[in-house]
C-alpha positions in Angstrom: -22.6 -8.9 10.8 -26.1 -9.6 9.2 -26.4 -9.2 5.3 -28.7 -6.6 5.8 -26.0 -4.2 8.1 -22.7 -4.7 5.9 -21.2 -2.2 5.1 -20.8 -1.3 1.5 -17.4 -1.9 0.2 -15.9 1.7 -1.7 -14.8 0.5 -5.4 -12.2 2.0 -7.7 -15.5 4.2 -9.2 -16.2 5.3 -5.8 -12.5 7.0 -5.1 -12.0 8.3 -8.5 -15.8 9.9 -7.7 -13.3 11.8 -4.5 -11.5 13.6 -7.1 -11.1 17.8 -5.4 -13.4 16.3 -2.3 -12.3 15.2 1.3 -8.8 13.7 1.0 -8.4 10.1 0.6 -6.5 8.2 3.6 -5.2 5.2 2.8 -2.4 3.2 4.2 -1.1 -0.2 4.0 -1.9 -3.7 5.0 -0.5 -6.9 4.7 -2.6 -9.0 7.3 -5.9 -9.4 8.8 -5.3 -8.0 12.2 -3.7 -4.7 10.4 -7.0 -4.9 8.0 -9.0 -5.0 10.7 -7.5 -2.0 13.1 -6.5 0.4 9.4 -10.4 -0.7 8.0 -12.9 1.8 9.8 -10.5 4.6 9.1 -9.4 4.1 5.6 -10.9 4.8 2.1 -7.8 2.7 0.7 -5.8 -0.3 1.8 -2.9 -0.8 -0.3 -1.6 -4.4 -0.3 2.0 -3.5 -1.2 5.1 -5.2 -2.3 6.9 -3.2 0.4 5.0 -6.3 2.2 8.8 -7.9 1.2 11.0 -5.7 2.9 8.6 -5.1 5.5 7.4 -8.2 6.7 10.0 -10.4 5.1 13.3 -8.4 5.5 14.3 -8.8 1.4 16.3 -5.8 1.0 14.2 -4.8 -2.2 10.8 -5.1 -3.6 12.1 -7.2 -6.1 12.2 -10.7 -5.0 8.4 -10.3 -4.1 6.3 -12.8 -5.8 3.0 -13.1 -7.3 2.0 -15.8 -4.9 3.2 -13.5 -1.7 1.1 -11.0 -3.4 -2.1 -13.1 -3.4 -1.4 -14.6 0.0 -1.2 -11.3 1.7 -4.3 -9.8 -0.6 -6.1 -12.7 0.5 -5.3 -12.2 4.1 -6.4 -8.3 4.0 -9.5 -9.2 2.5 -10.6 -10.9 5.3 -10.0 -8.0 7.9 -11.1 -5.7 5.4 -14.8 -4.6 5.5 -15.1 -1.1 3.8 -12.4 0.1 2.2 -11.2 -0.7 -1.3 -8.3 -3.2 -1.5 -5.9 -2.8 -3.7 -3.2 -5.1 -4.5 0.6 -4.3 -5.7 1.5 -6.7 -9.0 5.3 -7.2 -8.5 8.1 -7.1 -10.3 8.2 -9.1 -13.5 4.4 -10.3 -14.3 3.6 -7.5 -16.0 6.2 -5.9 -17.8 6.4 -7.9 -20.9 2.8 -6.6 -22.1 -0.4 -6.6 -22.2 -1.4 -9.9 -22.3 1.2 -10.8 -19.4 -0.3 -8.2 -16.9 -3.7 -9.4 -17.6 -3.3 -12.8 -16.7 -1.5 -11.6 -13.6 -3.9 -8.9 -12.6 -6.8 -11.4 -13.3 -5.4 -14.3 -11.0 -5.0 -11.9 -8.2 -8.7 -10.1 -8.3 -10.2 -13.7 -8.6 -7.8 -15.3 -6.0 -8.1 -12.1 -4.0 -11.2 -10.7 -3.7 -9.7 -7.6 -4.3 -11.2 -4.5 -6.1 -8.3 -3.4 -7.9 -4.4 -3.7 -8.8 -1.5 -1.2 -8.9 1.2 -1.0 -11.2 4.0 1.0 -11.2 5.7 3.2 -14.4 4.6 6.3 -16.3 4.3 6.8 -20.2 5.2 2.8 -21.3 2.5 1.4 -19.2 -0.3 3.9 -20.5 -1.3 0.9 -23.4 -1.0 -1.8 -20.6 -3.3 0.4 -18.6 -5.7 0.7 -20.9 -5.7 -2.9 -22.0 -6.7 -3.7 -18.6 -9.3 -1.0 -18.0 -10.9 -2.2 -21.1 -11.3 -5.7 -20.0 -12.6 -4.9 -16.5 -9.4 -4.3 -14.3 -9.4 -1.2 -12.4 -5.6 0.0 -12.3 -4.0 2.3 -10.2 -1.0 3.9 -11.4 2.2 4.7 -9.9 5.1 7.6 -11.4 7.7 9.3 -9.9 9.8 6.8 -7.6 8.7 3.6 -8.5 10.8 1.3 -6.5 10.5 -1.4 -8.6 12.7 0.5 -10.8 15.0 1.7 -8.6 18.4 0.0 -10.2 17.4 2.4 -13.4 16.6 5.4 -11.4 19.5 5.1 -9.0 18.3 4.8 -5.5 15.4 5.9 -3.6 15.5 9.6 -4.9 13.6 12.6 -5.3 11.9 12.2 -8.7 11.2 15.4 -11.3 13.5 17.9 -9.9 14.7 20.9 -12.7 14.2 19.7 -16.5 13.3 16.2 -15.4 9.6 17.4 -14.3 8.3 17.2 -17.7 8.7 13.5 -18.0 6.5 13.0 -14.7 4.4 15.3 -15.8 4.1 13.1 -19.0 3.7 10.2 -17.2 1.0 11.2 -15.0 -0.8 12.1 -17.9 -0.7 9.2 -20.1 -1.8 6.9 -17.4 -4.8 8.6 -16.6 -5.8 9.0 -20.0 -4.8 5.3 -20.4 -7.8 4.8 -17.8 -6.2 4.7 -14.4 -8.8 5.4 -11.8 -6.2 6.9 -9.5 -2.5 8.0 -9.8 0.4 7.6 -6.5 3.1 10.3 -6.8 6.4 8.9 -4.7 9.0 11.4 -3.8 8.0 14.3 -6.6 9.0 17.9 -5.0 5.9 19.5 -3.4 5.1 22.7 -6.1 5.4 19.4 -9.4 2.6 17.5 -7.5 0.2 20.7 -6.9 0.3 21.4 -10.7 -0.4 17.4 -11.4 -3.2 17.3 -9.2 -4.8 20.4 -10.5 -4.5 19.3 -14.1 -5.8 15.8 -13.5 -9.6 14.3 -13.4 -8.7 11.7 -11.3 -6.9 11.5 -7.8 -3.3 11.6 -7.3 -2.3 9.8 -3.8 1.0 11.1 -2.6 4.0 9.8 -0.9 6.7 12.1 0.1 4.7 14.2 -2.3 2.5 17.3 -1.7 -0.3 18.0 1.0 -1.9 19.8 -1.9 -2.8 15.6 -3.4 -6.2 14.3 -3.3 -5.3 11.9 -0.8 -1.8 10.5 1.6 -0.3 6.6 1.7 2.1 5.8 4.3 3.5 2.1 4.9 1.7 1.5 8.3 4.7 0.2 9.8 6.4 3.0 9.3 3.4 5.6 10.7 3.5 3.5 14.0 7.3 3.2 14.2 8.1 -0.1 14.1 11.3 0.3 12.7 13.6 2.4 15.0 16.3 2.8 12.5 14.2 3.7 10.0 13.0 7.6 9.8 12.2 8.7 5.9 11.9 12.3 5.8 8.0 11.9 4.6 6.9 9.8 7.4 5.0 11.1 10.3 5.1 9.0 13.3 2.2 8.6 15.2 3.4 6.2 17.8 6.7 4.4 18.7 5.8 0.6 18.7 8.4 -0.7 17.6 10.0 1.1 21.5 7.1 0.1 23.4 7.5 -3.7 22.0 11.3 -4.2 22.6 10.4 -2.6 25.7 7.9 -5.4 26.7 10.0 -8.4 25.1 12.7 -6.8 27.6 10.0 -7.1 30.7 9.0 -10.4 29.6 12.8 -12.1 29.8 13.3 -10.2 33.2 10.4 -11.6 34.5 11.1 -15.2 33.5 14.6 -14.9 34.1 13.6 -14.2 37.5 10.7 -16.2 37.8 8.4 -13.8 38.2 6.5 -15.5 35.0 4.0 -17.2 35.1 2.8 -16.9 38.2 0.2 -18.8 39.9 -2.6 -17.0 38.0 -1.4 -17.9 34.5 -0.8 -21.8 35.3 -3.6 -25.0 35.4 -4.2 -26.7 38.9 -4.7 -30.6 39.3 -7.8 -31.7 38.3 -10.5 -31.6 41.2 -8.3 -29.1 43.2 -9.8 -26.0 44.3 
């Protein structure tokens, strides 16, 4: 694609801009083929550190590294044309403070390419926010289940249910006043969500979260069904791949088994043979 045909990359300005207009679709992506399908259709590609149970079967986002972070970001990048790319900062660069979550969210924009970072927590991260809006990061926040958490929190649980809705509420608000351009709600019960998005300026992005949110995120493995055994109540699937492929592997061992594979079309003849 000629200079003068690219398409425009969306920045962090761009989807805060969205804020009460068409709903945001963003999913994630972990490698350049994914980047490439998820790209024409997505306002958001989320580079997440689901990317370590997903594609490397840690039971836990919490073993995920800064360099598998990078790696990863950098391989979106290059199957991403127009949507913003966003990249997860994992557990444990960012936490201490400020300073930390700079250097960490610096490396990965300039290793990256990408256009933003998310982090995850509510009320305690609204100075580390800030500190990095102020110095040129955009940040995308994350409150209810944040799965980095989830030792604290006690499992992968509904989030602000009864009395405990005030404290997301709290949350929500103190990033985006921190400077967040954009806010994920995980697991929050549908009516807490509605009121958070209407009393926000900038977008909320729900998971397992309300229809009412300025925008969805599903783990694109789990929209297309690669994992059989794995069926969250928020997930939609809208295909069964994770079927079709076993189904295919299955066909493929029959056939060589059998010799049926290859067959004389998929093999090289002598040299000078007809």
């Amino acid at each position: 694609m000629s200079a003068s045909t690219a398409l425009r990359r969306l920045t962090a300005t761009d989807i805060r801009a969205r804020k009460g207009a068409d709903p945001l679709v963003c999913l994630t992506a972990y490698t350049t083929p994914v980047a490439r399908l998820a790209d024409p259709h997505c306002d958001v590609l989320l580079v997440g550190d689901s990317v370590g149970m997903v594609l490397h079967g840690l039971p836990s986002t919490l073993g995920v590294t800064l360099d598998m972070m990078i790696l990863h970001g950098q391989a979106v990048m290059r199957g991403a044309e127009r949507a913003l790319v966003v990249v997860d900062l994992p557990f444990g660069v960012y936490e201490a403070g400020p300073e930390q979550a700079f250097h960490a969210a610096a490396r990965t924009l300039r290793e990256t390419g990408a256009g933003a970072v998310k982090l995850e927590g509510g009320a305690h991260m609204a100075p580390t926010i800030a500190f990095l809006a102020a110095r040129g990061v955009p940040v995308m926040a994350h409150v209810g289940l944040t799965p980095q958490a989830v030792n604290v929190v006690g499992g992968y649980k509904v989030q602000g249910r009864g009395a405990d809705a005030e404290r997301i509420r709290s949350d929500a608000r103190a990033v985006a006043d921190a400077g967040a351009f954009a806010l994920v709600l995980e697991k929050v019960p549908d009516a807490l969500a509605r009121d958070i998005t209407a009393g926000l300026a900038i977008p909320t992005i729900g998971i397992g979260a309300s229809a009412d949110c300025d925008g969805q995120i599903l783990v694109i493995d789990d929209m297309l069904g690669l994992f059989t055994d794995f069926r969250p109540r928020f997930v939609r699937r809208y295909a069964e791949l994770g079927t079709a492929a076993a189904d295919a592997v299955a066909a493929y061992a029959a056939d060589e088994r059998a010799r049926r594979f290859p067959g004389p079309e998929h093999v090289f003849a002598d040299e000078g043979a007809a």
